[in-house]
MARZAFI-803646 format. One line per field, with one value per residue (C-alpha): residue number from 0; y, x, z. Coordinates in Angstrom, 1 decimal, decimal comma. Each point is the difference from the previous one (the first is absolute). Layout:
! residues N
k	NUM	...
Y	Y	...
X	X	...
Z	Z	...
//
This chain:
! residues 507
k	0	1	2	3	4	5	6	7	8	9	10	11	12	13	14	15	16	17	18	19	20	21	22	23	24	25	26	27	28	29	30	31	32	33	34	35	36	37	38	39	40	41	42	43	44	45	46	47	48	49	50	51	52	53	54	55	56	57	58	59	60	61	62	63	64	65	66	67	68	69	70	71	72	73	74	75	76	77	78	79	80	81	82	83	84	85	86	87	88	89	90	91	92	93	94	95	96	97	98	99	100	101	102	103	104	105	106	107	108	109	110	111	112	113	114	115	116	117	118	119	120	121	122	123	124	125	126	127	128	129	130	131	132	133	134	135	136	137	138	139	140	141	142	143	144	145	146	147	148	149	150	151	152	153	154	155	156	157	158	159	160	161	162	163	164	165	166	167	168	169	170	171	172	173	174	175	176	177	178	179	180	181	182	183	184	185	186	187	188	189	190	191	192	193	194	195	196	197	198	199	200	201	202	203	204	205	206	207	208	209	210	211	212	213	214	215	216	217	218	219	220	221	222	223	224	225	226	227	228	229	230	231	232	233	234	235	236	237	238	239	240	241	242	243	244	245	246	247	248	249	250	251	252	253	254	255	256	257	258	259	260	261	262	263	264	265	266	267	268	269	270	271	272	273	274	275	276	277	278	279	280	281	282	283	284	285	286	287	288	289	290	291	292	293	294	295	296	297	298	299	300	301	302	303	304	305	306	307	308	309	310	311	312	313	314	315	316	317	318	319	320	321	322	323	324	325	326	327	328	329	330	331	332	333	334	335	336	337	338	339	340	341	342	343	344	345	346	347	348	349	350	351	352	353	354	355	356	357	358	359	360	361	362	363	364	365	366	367	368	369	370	371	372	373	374	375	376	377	378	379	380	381	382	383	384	385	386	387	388	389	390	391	392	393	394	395	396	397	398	399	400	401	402	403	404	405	406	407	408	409	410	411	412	413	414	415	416	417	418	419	420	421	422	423	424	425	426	427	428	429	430	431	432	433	434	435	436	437	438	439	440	441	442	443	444	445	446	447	448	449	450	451	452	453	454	455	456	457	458	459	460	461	462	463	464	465	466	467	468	469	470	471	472	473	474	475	476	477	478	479	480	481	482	483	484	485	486	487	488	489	490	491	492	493	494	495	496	497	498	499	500	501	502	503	504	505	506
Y	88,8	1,1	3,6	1,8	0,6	3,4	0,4	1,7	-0,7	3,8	-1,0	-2,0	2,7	2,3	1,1	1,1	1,2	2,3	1,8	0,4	1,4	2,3	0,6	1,5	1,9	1,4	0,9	1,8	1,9	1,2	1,9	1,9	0,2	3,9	-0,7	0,7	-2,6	-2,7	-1,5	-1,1	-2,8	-1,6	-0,4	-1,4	-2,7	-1,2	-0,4	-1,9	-2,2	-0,9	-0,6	-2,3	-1,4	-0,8	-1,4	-2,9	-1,3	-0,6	-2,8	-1,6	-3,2	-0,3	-2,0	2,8	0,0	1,8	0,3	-3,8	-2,1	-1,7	-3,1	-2,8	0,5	3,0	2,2	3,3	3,4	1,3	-1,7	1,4	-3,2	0,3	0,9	3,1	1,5	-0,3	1,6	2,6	0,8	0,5	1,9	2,4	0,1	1,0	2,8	1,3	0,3	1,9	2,4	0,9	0,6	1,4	3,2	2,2	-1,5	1,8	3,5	-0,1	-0,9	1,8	-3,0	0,1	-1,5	-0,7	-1,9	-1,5	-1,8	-1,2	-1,4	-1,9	-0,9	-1,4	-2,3	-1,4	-0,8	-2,0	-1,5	-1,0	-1,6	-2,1	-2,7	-0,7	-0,5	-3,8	0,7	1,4	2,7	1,4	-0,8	1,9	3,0	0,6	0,0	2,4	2,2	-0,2	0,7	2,5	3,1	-1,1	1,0	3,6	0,0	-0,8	2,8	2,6	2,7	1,3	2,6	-2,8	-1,7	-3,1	-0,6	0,2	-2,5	-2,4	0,0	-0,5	-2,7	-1,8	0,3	-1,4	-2,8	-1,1	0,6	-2,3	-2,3	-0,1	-0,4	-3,1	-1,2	0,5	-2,1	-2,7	0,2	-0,2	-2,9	-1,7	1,0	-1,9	-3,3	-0,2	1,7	2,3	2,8	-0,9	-1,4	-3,6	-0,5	0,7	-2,1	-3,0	0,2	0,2	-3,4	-1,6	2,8	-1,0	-1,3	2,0	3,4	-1,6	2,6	3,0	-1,0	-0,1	3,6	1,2	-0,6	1,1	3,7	0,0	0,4	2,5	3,1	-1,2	-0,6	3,6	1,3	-1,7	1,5	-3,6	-0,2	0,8	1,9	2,5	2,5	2,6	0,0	2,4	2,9	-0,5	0,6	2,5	2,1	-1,1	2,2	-1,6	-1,1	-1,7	-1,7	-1,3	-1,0	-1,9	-1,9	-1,6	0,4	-0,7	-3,0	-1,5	0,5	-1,9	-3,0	-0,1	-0,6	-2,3	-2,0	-0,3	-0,7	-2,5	-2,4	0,9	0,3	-1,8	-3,0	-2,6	1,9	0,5	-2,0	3,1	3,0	-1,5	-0,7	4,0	1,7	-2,1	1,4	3,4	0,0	-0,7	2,7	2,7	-0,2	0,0	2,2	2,5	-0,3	0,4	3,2	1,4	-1,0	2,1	3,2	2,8	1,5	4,2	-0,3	1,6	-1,8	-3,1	-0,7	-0,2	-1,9	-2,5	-0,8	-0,3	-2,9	-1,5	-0,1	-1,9	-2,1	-1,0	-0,7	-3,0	-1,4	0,2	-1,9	-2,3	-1,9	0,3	-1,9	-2,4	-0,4	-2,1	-2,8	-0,5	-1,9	3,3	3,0	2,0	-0,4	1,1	2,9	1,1	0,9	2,5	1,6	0,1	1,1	2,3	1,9	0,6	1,5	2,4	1,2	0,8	1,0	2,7	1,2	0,0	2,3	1,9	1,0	0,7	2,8	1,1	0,4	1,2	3,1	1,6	-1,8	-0,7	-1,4	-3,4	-0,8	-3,0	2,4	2,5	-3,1	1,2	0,9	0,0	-1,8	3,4	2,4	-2,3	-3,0	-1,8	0,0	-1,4	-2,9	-1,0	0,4	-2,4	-2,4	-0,3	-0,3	-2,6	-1,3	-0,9	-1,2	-2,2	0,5	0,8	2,0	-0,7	-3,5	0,1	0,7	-3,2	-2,3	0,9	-0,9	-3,1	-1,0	0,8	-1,8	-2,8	-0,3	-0,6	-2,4	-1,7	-0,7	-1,6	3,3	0,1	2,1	2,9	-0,1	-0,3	3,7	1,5	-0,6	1,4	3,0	0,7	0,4	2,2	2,3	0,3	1,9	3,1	-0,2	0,5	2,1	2,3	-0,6	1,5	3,1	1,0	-0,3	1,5	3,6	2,7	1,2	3,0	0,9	0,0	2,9	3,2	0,0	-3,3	0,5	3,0	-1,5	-3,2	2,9	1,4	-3,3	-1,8	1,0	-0,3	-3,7	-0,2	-2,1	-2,5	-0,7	-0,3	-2,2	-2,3	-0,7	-0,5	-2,6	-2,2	0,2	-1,1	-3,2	-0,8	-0,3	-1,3	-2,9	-0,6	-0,8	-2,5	-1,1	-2,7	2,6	-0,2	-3,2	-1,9	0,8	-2,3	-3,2	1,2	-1,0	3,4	-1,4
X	116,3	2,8	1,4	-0,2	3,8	1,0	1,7	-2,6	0,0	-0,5	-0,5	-3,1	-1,8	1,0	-3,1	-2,1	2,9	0,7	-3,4	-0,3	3,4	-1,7	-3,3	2,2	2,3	-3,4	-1,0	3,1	0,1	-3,6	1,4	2,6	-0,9	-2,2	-3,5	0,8	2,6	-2,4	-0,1	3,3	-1,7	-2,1	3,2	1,9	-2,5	-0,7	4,1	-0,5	-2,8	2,5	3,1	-2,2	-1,2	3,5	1,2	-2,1	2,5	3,0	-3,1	-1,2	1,5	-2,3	2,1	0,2	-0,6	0,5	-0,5	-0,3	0,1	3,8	-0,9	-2,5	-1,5	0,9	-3,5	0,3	-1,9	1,0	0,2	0,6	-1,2	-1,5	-3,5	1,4	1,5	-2,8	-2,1	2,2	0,2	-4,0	0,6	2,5	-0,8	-4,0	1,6	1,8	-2,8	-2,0	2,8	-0,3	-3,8	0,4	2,2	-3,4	-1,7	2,3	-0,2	-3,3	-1,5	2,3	0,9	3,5	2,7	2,2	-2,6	-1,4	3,0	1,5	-3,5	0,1	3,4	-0,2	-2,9	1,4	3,1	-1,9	-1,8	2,8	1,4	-2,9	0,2	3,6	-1,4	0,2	-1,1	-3,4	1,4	1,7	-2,9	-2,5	2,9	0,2	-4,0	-0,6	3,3	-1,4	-3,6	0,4	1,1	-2,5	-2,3	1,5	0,1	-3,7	-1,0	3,3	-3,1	-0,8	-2,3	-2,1	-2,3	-0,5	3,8	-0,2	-3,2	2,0	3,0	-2,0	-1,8	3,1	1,8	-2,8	-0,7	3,8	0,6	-2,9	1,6	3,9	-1,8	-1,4	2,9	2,7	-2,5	0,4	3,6	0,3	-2,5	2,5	3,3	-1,5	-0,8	3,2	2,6	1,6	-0,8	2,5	-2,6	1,9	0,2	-3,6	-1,0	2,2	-1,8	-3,1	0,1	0,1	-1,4	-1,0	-4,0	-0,3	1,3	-2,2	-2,6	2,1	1,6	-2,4	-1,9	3,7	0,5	-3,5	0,3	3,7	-1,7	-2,7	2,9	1,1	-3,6	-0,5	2,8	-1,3	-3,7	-1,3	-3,7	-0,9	2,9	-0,8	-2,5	2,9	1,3	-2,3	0,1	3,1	1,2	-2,1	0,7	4,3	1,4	0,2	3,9	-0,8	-3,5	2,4	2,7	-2,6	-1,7	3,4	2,6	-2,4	-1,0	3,2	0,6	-2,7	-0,1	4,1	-0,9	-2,8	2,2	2,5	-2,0	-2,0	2,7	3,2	-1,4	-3,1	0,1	-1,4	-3,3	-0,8	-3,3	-0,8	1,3	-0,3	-4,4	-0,1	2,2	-2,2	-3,3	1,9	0,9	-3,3	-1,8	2,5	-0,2	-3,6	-0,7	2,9	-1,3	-4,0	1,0	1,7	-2,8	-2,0	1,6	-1,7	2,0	-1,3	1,1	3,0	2,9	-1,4	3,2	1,9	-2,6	-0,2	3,1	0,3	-2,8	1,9	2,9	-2,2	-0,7	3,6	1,0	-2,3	1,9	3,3	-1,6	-0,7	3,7	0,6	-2,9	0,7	3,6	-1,7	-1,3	3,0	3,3	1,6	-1,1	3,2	-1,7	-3,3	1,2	2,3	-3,4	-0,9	3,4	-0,6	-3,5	0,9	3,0	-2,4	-2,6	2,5	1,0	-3,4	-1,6	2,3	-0,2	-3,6	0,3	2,6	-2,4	-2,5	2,5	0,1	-3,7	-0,5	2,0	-2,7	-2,9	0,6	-3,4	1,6	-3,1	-0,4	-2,0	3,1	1,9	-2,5	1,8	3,7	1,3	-1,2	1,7	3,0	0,0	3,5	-1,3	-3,7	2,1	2,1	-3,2	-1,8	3,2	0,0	-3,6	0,1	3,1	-2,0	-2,8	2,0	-0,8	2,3	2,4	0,2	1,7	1,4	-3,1	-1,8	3,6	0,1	-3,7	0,8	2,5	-2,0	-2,7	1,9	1,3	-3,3	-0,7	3,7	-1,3	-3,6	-1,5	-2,7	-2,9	2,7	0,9	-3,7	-0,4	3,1	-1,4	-3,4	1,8	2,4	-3,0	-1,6	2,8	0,3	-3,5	1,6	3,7	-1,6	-2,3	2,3	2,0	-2,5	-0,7	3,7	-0,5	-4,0	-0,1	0,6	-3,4	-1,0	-1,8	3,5	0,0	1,7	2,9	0,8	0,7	1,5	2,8	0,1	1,7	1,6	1,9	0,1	3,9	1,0	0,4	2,5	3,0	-0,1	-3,5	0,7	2,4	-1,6	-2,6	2,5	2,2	-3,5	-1,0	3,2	0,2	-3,3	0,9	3,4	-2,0	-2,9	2,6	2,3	-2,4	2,2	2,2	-2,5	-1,6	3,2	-0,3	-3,0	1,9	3,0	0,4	0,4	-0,2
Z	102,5	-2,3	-0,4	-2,5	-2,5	0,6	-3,2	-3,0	-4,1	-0,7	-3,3	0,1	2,3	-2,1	-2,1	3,5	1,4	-2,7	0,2	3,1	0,6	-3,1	1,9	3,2	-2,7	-1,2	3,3	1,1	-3,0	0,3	2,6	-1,5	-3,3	-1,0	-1,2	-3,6	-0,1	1,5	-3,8	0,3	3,1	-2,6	-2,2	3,2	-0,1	-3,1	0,2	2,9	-1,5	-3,0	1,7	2,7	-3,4	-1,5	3,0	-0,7	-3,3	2,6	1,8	-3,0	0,9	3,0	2,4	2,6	3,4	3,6	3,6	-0,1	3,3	1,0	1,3	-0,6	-3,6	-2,4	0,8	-1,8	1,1	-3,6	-3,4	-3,2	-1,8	-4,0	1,6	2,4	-3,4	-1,9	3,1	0,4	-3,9	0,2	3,4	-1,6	-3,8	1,3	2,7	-2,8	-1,7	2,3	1,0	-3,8	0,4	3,4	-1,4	-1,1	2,4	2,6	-2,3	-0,4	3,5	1,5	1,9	2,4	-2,0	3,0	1,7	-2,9	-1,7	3,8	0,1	-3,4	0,6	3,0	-1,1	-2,9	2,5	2,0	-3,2	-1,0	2,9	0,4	-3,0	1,7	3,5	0,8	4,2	1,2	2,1	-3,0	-2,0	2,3	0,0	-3,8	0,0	2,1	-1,3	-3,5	1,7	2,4	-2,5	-2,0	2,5	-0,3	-3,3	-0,6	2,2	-1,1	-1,8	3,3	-1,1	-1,5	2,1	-2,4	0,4	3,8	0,0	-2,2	2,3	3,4	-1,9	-1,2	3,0	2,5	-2,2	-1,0	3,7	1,3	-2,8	1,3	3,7	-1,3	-2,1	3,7	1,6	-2,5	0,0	4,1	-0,5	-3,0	2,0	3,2	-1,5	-1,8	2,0	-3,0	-2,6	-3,0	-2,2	-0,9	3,3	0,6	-3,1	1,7	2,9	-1,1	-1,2	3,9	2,0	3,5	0,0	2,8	-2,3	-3,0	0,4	0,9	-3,2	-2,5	1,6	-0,4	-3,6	-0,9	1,9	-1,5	-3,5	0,9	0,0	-3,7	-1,2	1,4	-2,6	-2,6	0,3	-0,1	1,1	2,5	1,1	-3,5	1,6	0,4	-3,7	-2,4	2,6	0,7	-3,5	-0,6	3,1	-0,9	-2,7	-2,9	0,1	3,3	-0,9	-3,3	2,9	2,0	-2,6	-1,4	3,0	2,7	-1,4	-1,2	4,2	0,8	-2,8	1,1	3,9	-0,8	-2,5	2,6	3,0	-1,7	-2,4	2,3	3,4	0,3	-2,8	2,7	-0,3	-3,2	0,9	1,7	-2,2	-3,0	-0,1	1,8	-2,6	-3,1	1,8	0,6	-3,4	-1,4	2,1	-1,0	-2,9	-0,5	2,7	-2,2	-3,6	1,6	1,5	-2,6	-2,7	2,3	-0,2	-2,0	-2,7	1,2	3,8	1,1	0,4	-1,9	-2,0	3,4	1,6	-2,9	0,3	3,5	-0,6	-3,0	2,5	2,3	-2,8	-1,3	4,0	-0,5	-3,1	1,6	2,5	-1,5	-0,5	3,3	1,2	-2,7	1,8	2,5	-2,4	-1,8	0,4	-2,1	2,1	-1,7	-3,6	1,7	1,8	-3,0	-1,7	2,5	-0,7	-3,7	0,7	2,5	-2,5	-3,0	2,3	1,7	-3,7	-1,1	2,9	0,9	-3,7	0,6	2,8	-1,3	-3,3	3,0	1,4	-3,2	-0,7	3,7	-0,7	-1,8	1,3	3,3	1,1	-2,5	-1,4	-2,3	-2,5	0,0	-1,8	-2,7	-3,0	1,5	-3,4	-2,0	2,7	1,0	-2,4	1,7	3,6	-1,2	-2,3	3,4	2,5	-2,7	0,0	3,5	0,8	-3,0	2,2	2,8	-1,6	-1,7	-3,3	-3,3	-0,7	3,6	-0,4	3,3	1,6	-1,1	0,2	3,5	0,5	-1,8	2,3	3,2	-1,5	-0,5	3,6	1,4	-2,8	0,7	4,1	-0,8	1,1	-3,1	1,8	0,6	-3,6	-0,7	2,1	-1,6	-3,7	1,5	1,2	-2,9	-2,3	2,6	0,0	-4,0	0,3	2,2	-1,4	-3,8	1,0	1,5	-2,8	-2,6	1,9	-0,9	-3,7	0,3	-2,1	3,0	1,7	-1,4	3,1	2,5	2,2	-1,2	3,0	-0,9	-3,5	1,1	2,3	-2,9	-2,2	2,4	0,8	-3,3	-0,3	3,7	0,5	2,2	-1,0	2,6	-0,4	-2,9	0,2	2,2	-2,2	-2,6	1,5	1,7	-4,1	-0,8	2,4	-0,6	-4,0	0,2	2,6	-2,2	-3,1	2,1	3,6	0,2	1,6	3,0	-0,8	0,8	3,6	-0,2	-0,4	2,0	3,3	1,5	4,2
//
């Protein structure tokens, strides 16, 4: 076996390195820093977030790599290839993002800053690591270090027992999940000898008859961790309390960053490591894909405008919902001779839907500040009391419905639609047209709620704290929903500035 090159390319690690070096900056600081001064973390970290974020341009040639083997073939544990950038630029671009919704949060909830940005910080490290992780062990690390403060995070509103159900919940089931996902990889790492996943996909293709078996359960408990992440049925159950016992920045965080985690790991595992058996991952992902997606837009048809937390719980089950399109490139990898073109639409797929879902959330936050119970019927009337956040929250939910102005919303369909077509796989783009119509019924109607005439009969406090707040948006907020508004125009007037990652070979 060879050894691994002592010698590192600083420079291609660079963007996880640099936040976590923030995250443990953040931390020490905490300690020293008086309570009134703890402001100055959050500022600390959206630095870190940016300057993680520029050290991407240095990359963009995408021929880096490190901590590679010195003898026998060039095997890599870290690659900074065309698709790692791209990862990482979700990774970073949708941290940033939450940081700037998290800042209220923090002030409002009373919520410890120190612990909460090490905690976001540290995840989107290990987010970010992951898309360059070409080995299982690494792989399996930079899950469970973007999972683990997660875990915290979810459950960080102590004095709330919804947040401290959600966390328990989360953390059994994604723990049950990684349980499952190590025993595949022992399993994959026995029959072939290795963990770099060129290697593995090498070996794969003349594995002892004897290790046959062990092989194939291997490779199919390797991909029950990464369906996990990406709240595929029936590995979903934990998403809608979840989100609603998360504050709000976090539920945003999981619906786009967790799932870029586990579409990146699946992507990997499936066309890097395990290529020799797409006969097995390709049929379950197409059936996983159908069933998440129907199982997602059926729920969240189902949910009743008056209940509390609807508008968090609706989009939890959208979330569900979208999972199962940017499925469905992946499992169309395995039936074509270009699984690069196919995966490239999950990417393009997977960039619009972090821009408009956390502006979705972040008009959420904004609503939740005065009605916190987040009621679909509060949306009532928001263009008459704030007419700029009800015109983005109708952009974005027209976004994701993929209907116009959202252009980018129904090019990225398009595209994913188009995969499935492209690999013969005619019944899954018969269930994705089945479910995209579905999902236009609870998109518009949420949509029209926002530009309804306000109920006359809203309770007296409410009103009361609406006036009380109409002035006090706070600028990050603000400026979150801003800058999601922004990308989702300036992407809906040229989508061939994702679009393009479609036909690219991006692996």
């Amino acid at each position: 076996m060879g050894s691994l090159v002592q010698s590192v390319d600083w420079l291609a690690i660079a963007p996880p390195t640099i936040t976590a070096v923030v995250a443990l900056v953040i931390l020490v600081a905490d300690l020293f820093l008086p309570q009134e001064r703890k402001p100055l973390l959050g500022g600390i970290a959206i630095g870190g977030l940016l300057l993680a974020g520029l050290s991407l341009l240095p990359l963009h040639d995408g021929d880096r790599s490190t901590f590679c083997l010195s003898t026998g073939t060039r095997a890599c544990s870290y690659s900074a290839d065309h698709f790692t950038l791209v990862i990482q630029f979700l990774v970073l671009g949708g941290a940033l993002l939450t940081a700037l919704l998290s800042v209220s949060t923090l002030t409002d909830f009373k919520l410890p800053s120190g612990e909460y940005w090490f905690l976001l910080l540290s995840s989107a490290a290990g987010a970010a690591l992951l898309p360059a992780s070409r080995d299982l062990a690494t792989l399996v690390v930079a899950l469970e270090v973007a999972s683990l403060p997660a875990f915290a995070l979810v459950g960080l509103r102590r004095d709330d027992r919804r947040s401290s159900e959600a966390a328990l919940k989360f953390f059994l089931s994604s723990v049950t999940a990684t349980a499952v996902m190590l025993l595949g990889v022992s399993f994959v790492y026995a029959a072939t000898g290795t963990l770099h996943l060129t290697e593995v996909a090498r070996a794969l293709t003349d594995v002892d008859p004897r290790l046959e078996t062990l092989a194939q359960a291997g490779v199919a408990l390797t991909l029950v961790g990464f369906a996990f992440k990406t709240a595929a049925v029936p590995f979903h159950f934990w998403v809608p309390d979840t989100y609603v016992g998360a504050p709000l920045p976090i539920a945003a965080y999981l619906s786009v960053i967790g799932k870029a985690v586990g579409f990146t790991g699946l992507i990997l595992v499936t066309v890097v490591g395990f290529p020799s058996y797409s006969d097995i991952w390709g049929p379950a992902l197409a059936v996983l894909a159908a069933l998440t997606m129907t199982v997602g837009n059926a729920a969240a048809l189902r949910q009743r405008a008056d209940r509390a937390h609807s508008a968090v719980r609706l989009l939890a089950w959208s979330s569900v919902g979208q999972a199962g399109y940017l499925l469905v490139p992946i499992a169309a990898a395995a039936y074509t001779d270009d699984p690069a073109h196919a995966i490239g639409s999950t990417v393009a797929y997977a960039l619009m839907y972090a821009v408009v879902n956390l502006g979705a959330f972040a008009v959420a936050a904004l609503v939740a500040r005065t009605r916190p119970a987040n009621r679909i019927t509060d949306y009532r009337g928001l263009y008459a009391r704030r007419p700029l956040a009800a015109l983005a929250m109708g952009f974005f939910l027209l976004c994701l419905a993929g209907l116009p102005p959202g252009i980018i919303g129904l090019f990225a369909k398009v595209t994913v639609f188009s995969a499935a077509v492209d690999a013969g796989l005619g019944w899954l783009a018969v269930v994705m047209a089945v479910n995209v119509v579905i999902a236009l019924y609870y998109y518009l109607q949420w949509t029209a709620v926002l530009f309804r005439a306000p109920d006359e009969a809203a309770p007296d406090e409410a009103e009361a704290a609406e006036g009380r707040h109409r002035l006090r948006v706070p600028a990050p907020l603000a400026t979150a929903i801003a800058l999601a508004a922004v990308l989702g125009i300036a992407l809906s007037g040229a989508p061939q500035l994702v679009l393009r990652f479609a036909s690219g070979a991006l692996l």
